[in-house]
C-alpha positions in Angstrom: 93.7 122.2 88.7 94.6 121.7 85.3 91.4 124.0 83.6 92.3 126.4 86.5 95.7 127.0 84.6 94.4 127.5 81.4 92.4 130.3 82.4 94.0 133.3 80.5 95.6 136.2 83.1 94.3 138.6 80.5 91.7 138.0 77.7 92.5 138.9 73.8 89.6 141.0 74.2 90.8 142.9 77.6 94.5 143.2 75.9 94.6 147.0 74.8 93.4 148.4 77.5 95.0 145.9 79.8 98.5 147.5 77.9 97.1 151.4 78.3 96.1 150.9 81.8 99.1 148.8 82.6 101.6 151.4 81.2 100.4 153.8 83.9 101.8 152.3 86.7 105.6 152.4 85.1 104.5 156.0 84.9 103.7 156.4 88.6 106.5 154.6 89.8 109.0 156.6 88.1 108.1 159.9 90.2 108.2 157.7 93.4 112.0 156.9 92.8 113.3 160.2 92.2 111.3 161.5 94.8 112.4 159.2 98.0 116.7 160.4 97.4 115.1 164.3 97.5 115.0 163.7 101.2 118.8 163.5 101.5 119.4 165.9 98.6 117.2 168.8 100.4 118.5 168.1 103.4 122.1 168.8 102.1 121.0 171.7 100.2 118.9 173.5 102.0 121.1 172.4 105.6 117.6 171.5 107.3 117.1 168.5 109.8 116.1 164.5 109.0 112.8 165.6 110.3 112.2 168.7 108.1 113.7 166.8 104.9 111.1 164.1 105.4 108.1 166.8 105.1 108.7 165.7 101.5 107.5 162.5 101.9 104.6 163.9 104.2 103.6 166.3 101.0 104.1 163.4 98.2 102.0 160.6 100.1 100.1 163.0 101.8 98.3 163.7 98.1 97.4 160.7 98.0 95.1 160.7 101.5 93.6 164.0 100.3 92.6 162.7 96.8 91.8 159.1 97.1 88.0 159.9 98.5 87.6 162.5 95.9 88.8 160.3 93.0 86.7 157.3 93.9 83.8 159.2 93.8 84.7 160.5 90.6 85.1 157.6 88.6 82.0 156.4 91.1 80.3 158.9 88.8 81.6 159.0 85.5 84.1 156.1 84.2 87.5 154.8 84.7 88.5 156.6 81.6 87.6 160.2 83.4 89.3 159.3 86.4 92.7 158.9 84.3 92.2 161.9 82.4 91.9 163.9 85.6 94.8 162.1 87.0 97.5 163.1 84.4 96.4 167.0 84.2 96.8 167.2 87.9 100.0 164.8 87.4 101.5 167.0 85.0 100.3 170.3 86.6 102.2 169.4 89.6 105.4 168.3 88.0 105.9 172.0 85.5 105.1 173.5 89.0 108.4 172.5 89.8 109.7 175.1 87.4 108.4 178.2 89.6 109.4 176.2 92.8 113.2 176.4 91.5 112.9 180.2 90.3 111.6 181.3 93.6 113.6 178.8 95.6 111.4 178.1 97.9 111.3 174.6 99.9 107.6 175.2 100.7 106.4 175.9 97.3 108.6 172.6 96.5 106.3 170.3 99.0 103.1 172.1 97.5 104.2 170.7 93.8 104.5 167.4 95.2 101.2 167.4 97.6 99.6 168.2 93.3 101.7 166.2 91.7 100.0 163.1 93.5 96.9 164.2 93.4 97.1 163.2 90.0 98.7 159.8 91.4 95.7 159.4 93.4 93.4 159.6 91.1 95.5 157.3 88.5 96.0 154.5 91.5 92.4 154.9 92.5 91.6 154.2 88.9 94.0 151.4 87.2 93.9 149.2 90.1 90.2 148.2 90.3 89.9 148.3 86.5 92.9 145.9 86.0 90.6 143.1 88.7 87.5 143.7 86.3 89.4 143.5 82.9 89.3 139.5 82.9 88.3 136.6 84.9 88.2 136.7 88.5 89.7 133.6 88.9 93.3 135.6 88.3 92.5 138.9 89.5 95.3 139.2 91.9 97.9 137.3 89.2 96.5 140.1 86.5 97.2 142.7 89.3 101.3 141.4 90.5 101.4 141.6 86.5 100.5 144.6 86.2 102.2 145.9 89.2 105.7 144.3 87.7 106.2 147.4 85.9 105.6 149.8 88.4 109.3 148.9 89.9 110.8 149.3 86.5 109.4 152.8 86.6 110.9 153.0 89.9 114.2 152.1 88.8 114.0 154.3 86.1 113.6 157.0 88.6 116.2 155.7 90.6 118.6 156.4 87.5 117.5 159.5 87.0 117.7 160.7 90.1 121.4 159.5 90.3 122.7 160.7 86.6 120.9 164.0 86.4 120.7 164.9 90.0 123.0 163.7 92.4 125.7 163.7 90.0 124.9 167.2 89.5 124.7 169.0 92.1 126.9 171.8 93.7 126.7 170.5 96.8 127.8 167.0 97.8 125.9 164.4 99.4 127.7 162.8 102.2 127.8 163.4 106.5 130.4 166.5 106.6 131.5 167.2 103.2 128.8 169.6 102.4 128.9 171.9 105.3 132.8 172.5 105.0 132.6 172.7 101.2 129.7 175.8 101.9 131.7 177.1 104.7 134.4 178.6 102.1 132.1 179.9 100.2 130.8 183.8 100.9 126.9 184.4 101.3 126.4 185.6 98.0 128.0 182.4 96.8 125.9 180.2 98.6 122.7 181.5 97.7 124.1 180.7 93.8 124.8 177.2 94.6 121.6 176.5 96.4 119.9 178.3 93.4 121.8 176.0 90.8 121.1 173.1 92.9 117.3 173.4 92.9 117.3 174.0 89.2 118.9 170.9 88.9 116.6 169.2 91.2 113.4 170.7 89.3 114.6 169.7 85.9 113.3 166.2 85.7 109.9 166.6 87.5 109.6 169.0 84.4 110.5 166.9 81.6 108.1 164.4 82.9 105.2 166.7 83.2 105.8 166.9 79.4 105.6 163.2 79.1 102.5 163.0 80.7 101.0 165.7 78.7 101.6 163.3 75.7 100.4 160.5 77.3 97.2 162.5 77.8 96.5 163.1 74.4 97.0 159.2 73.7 93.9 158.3 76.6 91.6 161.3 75.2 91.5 159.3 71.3 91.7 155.8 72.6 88.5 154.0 74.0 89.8 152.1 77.3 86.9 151.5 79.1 85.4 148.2 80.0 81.9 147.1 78.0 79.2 149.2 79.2 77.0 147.0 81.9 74.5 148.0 84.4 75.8 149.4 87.8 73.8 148.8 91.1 72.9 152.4 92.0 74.4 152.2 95.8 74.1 155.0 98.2 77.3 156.0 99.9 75.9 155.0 103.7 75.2 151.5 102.2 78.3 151.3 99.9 80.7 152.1 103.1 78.1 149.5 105.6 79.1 146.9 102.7 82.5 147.3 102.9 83.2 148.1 106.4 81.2 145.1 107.4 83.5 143.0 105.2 86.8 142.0 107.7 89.3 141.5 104.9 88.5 145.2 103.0 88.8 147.1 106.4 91.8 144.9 107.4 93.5 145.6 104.4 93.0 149.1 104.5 95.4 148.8 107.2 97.5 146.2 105.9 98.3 148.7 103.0 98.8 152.0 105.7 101.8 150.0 107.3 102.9 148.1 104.1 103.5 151.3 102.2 104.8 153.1 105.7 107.4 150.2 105.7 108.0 150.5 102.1 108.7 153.9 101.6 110.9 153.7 105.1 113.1 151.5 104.0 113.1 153.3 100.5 113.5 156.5 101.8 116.3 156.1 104.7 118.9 153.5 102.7 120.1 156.5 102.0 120.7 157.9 105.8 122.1 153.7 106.3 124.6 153.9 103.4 126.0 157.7 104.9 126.5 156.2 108.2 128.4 153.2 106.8 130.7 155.8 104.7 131.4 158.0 107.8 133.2 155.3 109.4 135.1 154.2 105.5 138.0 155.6 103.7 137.4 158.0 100.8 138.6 155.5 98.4 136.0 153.3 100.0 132.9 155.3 99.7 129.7 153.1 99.1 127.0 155.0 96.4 123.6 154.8 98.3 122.0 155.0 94.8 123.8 151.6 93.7 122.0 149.9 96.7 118.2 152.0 96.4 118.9 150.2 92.0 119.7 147.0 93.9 116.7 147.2 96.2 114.7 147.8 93.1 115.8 144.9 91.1 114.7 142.6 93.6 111.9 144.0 94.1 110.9 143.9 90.3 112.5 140.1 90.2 110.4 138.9 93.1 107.0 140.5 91.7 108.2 138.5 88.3 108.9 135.2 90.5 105.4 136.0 92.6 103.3 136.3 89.3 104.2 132.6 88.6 104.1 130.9 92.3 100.6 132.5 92.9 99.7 129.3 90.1 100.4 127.0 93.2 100.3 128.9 96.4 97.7 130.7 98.0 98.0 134.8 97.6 97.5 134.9 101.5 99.7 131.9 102.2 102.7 133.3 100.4 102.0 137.0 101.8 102.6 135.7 105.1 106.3 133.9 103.6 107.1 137.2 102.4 106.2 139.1 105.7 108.0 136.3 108.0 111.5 136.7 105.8 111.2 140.6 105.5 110.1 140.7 109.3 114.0 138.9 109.8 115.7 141.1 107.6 114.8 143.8 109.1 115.6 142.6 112.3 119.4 141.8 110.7 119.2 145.5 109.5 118.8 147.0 112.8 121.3 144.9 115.0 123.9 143.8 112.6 126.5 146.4 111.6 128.5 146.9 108.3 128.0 145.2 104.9 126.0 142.4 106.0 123.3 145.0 107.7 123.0 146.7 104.6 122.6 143.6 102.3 119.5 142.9 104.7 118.0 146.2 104.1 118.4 145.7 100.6 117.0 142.3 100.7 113.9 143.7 102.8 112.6 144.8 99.4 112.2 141.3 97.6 110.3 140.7 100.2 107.8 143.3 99.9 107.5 142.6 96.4 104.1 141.3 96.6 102.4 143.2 99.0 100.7 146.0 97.7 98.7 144.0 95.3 98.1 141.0 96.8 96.7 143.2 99.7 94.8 145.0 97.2 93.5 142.1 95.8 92.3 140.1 98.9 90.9 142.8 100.3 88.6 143.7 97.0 87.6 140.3 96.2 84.1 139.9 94.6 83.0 143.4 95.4 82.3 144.1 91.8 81.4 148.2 90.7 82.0 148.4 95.0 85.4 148.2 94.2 85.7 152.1 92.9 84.9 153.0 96.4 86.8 150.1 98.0 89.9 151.6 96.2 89.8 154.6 97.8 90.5 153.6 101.2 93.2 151.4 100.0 95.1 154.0 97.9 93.9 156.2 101.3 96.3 153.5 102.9 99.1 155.1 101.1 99.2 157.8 103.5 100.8 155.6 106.1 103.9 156.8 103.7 103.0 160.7 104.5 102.9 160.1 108.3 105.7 157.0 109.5 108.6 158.5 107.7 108.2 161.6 109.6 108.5 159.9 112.6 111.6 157.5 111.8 113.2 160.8 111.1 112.4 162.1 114.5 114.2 159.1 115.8 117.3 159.3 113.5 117.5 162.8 115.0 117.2 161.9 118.6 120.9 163.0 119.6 120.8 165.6 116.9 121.1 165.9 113.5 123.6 163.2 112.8 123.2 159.8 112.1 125.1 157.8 115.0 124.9 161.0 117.5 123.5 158.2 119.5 124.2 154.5 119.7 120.9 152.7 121.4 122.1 149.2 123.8 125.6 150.6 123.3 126.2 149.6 119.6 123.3 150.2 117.8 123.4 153.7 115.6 120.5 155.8 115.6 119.7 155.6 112.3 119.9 151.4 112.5 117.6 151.7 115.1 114.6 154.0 113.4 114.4 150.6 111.0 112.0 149.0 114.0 108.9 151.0 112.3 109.6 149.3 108.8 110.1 146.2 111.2 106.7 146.6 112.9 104.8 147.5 110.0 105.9 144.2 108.4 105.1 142.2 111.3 101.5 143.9 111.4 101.3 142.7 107.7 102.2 139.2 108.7 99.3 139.0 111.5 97.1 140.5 108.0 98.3 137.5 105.7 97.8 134.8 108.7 94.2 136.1 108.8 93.2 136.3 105.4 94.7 132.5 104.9 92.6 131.3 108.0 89.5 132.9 106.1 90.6 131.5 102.7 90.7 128.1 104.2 86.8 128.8 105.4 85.5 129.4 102.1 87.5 126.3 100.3 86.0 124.2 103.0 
């Protein structure tokens, strides 16, 4: 136990590139942060349906099940270095197509620069993930991976920020369950057209600063050497590479672990938004709640708990605590659905420290000791992402089941609508318990 703890997370000699690579996924978490409140926003704006707003979602995490194939075999072929160059043109590409999106106005051309945008994501998760596992000993792969994914939340938060100061903030059109439509109904046509113009200018803005930012952080990747020591690479075929991995029960379980941990994730992400405009319909003006306060708060304990989970994986199995975290977030979202008020929200909020861990530890389970495998094995876990593209979509469809309100309909006689779409977050997480219990039973196996 004791040499087991002196075993460095990361390696002097892995410590650049572990900072490069590391400094991406604050960069990839910031566009995920101001993306989930654009659901809201664009609903209000353009005056389109839950369902229609949440197409947003389906183009941003529908990227990544388009490119995460493509990318693997990419950096399959040439090096993790290529695959992150490829990733931040089609990052930034996306992002300054924002800028057209706002001129023309156009929603649709608005979910194609988001479908680009995370192409580039794609290709950036597909990359850093597996390359953080091989940049030290395997021994604390999954610690170096919760590490490295600690500052992917404070790129999320950042985002959160941002989305709150320069967009929200600013727009023409408020955000709340009936003041937008009678502020617009004053207005003449020609007048609303300029509002909904300004408004998507605003929106555009920061999605086009930051495909500046990522243009400079190109330049930085293209004169700094980042790959791992050269070493020879078993020359697989594809048939055999996917026989190996699809033969192996905790890569093809995780797979789907991931699907419904990222559905849940950006569910409860996304609609906190929808929860906290219920709560204020039935609230005083002077007692108006600021969704964005509680998405920050979600965040922080998100980014705390990945911090604490770092540390306890020293002492606790990464499957063992999974399941911990999946139990408590399986009973907080239960406390989100059927209790009303304050204390509802505070368990959605608190449904986010315990999906702190997830992602990675998932990631790192279901990759363990697969080696130069692991560039194809990360493609169908970042494919797994898509389960963000396709659930929210459909907890939208149930938030709109008595129309386009949020409580049009109140399910066993108390519970809103939009409390009760929570029981696909709530599902997902219990499907990511029966994952965790499964991967501790085989964990216990191979100590035996």
């Amino acid at each position: 136990m004791e040499q087991k703890q002196r075993i460095p997370v990361v390696a002097k000699a892995f410590l650049l590139p572990f900072i490069l690579v590391t400094s991406l996924f604050f960069l990839w978490g910031f566009p995920n942060d101001l993306t989930n409140p654009m659901v809201e926003v664009f609903k209000n704006v353009l005056n389109i349906s839950n369902v229609k707003a949440s197409y947003v979602q389906l183009a941003f995490y529908g990227g990544y099940g388009t490119m995460a194939i493509p990318a693997a075999l990419f950096i399959r072929k040439y090096s993790y270095k290529s695959g992150i160059v490829l990733g931040l043109i089609l990052f930034s590409a996306g992002a300054l197509m924002f800028y057209p999106s706002a001129l023309l106005a156009s929603y649709n051309f608005f979910l194609v620069s988001f479908y680009i945008l995370t192409f580039g994501l794609a290709f950036l998760e597909t990359t850093a993930n597996p390359m953080i596992l091989e940049l030290g000993d395997p021994r604390t792969a999954t610690q170096r991976l919760n590490l490295s994914q600690a500052f992917n939340p404070m790129g999320a938060l950042s985002g959160q920020l941002v989305a709150r100061l320069y967009v929200v903030d600013r727009l023409e059109t408020k955000i709340g369950a009936d003041a937008s439509s009678l502020a617009s109904s004053a207005l003449s046509a020609e007048q609303q057209q300029q509002m909904v113009e300004h408004d998507l200018s605003v929106i555009s803005a920061p999605y086009i600063v930051l495909g500046f930012v990522v243009l400079a952080i190109l330049l930085v990747f293209l004169f700094v050497k980042i790959d791992k020591g050269s070493k020879t690479v078993e020359k697989l075929n594809l048939k055999e590479t996917f026989s190996r991995l699809f033969s192996n029960k905790s890569y093809y379980e995780g797979v789907l672990a991931q699907f419904f941990y990222v559905a849940a994730q950006i569910m409860v992400w996304t609609f906190i938004y929808q929860y906290v405009t219920n709560l204020n319909a039935s609230r005083g003006a002077d007692e108006q709640l600021n969704a964005v306060v509680y998405a920050a708060a979600s965040t922080i304990l998100f980014l705390t708990a990945r911090w604490i989970c770092t540390f306890l994986f020293r002492y606790i199995s990464s499957a063992k605590l999974m399941l911990i975290f999946a139990i408590l977030g399986s009973v907080l979202c239960t406390g989100a659905i059927v209790l009303s008020g304050m204390v509802g929200l505070y368990c959605l909020v608190g449904v986010s420290f315990a999906m702190s861990l997830m992602f990675p530890t998932i990631y790192g389970i279901a990759l363990k000791g697969m080696g130069d495998e692991a560039k194809i094995g990360s493609a169908g876990l970042i494919l797994g992402i898509v389960g963000g593209a396709l659930m929210p979509p459909l907890q939208g469809r149930i938030i709109d089941m008595g129309g386009t309100g949020l409580s049009d309909v109140k399910l066993f006689g108390f519970i809103p609508e939009v409390n009760f779409s929570f029981v696909l977050p709530l599902a997902c997480l219990i499907l990511v318990a029966i994952y965790s219990y499964r991967s501790m039973k085989r964990q216990r196996l191979e100590t035996a």
